[in-house]
C-alpha positions in Angstrom: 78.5 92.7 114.7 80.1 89.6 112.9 80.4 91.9 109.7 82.2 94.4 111.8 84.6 91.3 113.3 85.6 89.8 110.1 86.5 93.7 108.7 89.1 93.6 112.1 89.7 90.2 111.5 90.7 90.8 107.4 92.4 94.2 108.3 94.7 92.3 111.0 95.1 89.6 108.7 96.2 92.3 105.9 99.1 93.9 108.4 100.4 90.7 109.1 100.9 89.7 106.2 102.2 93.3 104.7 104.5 92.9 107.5 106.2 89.9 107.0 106.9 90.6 103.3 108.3 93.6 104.7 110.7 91.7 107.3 111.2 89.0 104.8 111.9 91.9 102.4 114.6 93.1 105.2 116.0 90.5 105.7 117.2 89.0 102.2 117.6 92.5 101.0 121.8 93.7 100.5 121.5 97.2 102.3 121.7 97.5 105.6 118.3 98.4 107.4 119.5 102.2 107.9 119.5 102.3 103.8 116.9 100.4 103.1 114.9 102.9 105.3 116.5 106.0 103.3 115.5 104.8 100.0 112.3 103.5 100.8 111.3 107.1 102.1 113.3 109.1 99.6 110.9 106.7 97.1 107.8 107.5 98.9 108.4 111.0 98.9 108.9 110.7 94.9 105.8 108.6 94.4 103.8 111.5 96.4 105.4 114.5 95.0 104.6 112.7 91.2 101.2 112.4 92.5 100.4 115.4 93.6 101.9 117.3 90.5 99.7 117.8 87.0 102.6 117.0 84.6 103.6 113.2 85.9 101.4 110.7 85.5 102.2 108.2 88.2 101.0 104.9 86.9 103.4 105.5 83.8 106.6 105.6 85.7 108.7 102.8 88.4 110.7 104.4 90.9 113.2 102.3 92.2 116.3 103.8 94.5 119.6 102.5 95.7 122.1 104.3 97.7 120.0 107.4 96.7 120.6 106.5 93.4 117.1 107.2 91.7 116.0 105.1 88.8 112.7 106.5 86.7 111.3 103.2 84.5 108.6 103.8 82.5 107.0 106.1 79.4 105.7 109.6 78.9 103.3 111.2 76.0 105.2 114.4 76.4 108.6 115.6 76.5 107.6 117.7 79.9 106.5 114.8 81.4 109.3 113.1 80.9 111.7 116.3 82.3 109.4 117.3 85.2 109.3 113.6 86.5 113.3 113.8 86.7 113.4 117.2 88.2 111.4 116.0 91.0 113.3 113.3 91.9 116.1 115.4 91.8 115.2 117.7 93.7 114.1 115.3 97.2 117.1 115.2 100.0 119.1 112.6 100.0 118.8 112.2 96.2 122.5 111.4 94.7 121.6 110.6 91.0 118.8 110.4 88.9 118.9 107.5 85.9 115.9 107.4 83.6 114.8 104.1 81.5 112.1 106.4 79.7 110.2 105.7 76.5 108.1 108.3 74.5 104.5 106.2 74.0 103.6 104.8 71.0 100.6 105.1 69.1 99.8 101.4 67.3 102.5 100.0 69.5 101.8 95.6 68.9 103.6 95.5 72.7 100.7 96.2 75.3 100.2 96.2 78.8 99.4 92.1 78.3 102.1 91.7 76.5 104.7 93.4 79.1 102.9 91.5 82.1 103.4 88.3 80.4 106.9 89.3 80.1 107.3 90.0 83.5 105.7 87.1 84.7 108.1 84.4 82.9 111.5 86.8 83.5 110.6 86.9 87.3 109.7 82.9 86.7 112.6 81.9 85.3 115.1 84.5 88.0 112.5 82.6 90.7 113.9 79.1 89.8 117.5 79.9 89.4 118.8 78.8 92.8 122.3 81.1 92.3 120.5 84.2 91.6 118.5 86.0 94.7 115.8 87.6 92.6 114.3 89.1 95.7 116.8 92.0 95.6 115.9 92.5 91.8 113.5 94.7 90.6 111.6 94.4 87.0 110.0 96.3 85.0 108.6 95.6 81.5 108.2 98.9 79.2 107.0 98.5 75.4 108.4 94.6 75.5 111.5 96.0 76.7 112.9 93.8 80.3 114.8 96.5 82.4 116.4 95.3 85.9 117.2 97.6 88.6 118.5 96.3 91.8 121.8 94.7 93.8 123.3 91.4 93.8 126.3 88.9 95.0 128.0 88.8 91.6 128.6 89.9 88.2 127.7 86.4 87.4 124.3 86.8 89.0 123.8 90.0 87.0 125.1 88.4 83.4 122.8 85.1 84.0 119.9 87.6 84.7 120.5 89.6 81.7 120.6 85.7 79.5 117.3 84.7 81.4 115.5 87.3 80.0 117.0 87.3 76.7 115.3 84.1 76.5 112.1 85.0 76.9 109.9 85.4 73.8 108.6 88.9 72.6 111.4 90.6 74.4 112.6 93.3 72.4 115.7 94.4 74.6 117.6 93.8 78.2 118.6 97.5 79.9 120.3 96.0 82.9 120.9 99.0 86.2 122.2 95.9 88.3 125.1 96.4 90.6 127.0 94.1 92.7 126.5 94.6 96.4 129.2 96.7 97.9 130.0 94.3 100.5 130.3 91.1 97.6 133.9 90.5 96.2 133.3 90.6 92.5 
């Protein structure tokens, strides 16, 4: 019986807390709720459809979306791969574009997975301490050492100090920046 009240007692615990990251996630975010609700389903939708097909192998690719503005982040061993992961995306309702950030593998690559999470971890560290930019509303990926963002925020100064944060991170190879200011920002 106690075993059975702590497994409540974690799962309650577990909704909670996945629910405030989600308001908090709501709240900071630069779409209105109505969008944020489109994209996160038209993403979902993406995520399950790449699942459920043979081609796309979902742990290789991000999906990210914006205004139904679809971004695919991420590398593929073959060319089919790569084409049948953007005509999926393409094909969901409320899809308006489709970007890719796609890198063919490579064998012997010195940039592994460690490499690109430690990366990750001091970009989003550095975007974390920098009190003018709202990293919340950025989203990073790392792919073969290579820092791509993806996301909306106030300023094209936001987006340019971004960019120069992770230029100064060691073992990056490149910056691919997708940011946009907010349509409601002046620029």
């Amino acid at each position: 019986m106690k075993n059975y009240f702590a497994a409540i007692l974690c799962l309650a615990l577990l909704v909670m807390g996945y629910g405030c990251t989600t308001l908090y996630s709501a709240a900071v975010d630069e779409r209105n709720v109505r969008t944020v609700a489109g994209d996160t389903k038209i993403k979902a939708i993406i995520l399950d459809a790449f699942i459920q097909d043979d081609t796309v192998k979902t742990f290789d690719i991000d999906i990210a979306c914006y205004y139904g503005h679809v971004y695919l982040i991420g590398e593929y061993d073959a060319e089919k791969q790569k084409n049948r992961a953007v005509e999926i995306a393409g094909d969901v309702e409320g899809v308006k574009d489709v970007t890719t950030y796609l890198l063919k593998k490579k064998k012997g690559d010195p940039c592994g997975t460690t490499d690109n999470l430690a990366i990750k971890a001091k970009v989003k560290a550095k975007l974390i301490k920098d009190g003018d930019i709202w990293s919340t509303n950025v989203d990073l990926t790392v792919v073969q050492c290579n820092v791509v963002f993806v996301g909306l925020v106030g300023s094209n100064k936001e987006i340019e100090k971004t960019i120069a944060h992770a230029k100064s991170v060691g073992g990056v190879r490149s910056v691919k920046s997708f940011l946009k200011v907010a349509p409601h920002h002046n620029q």
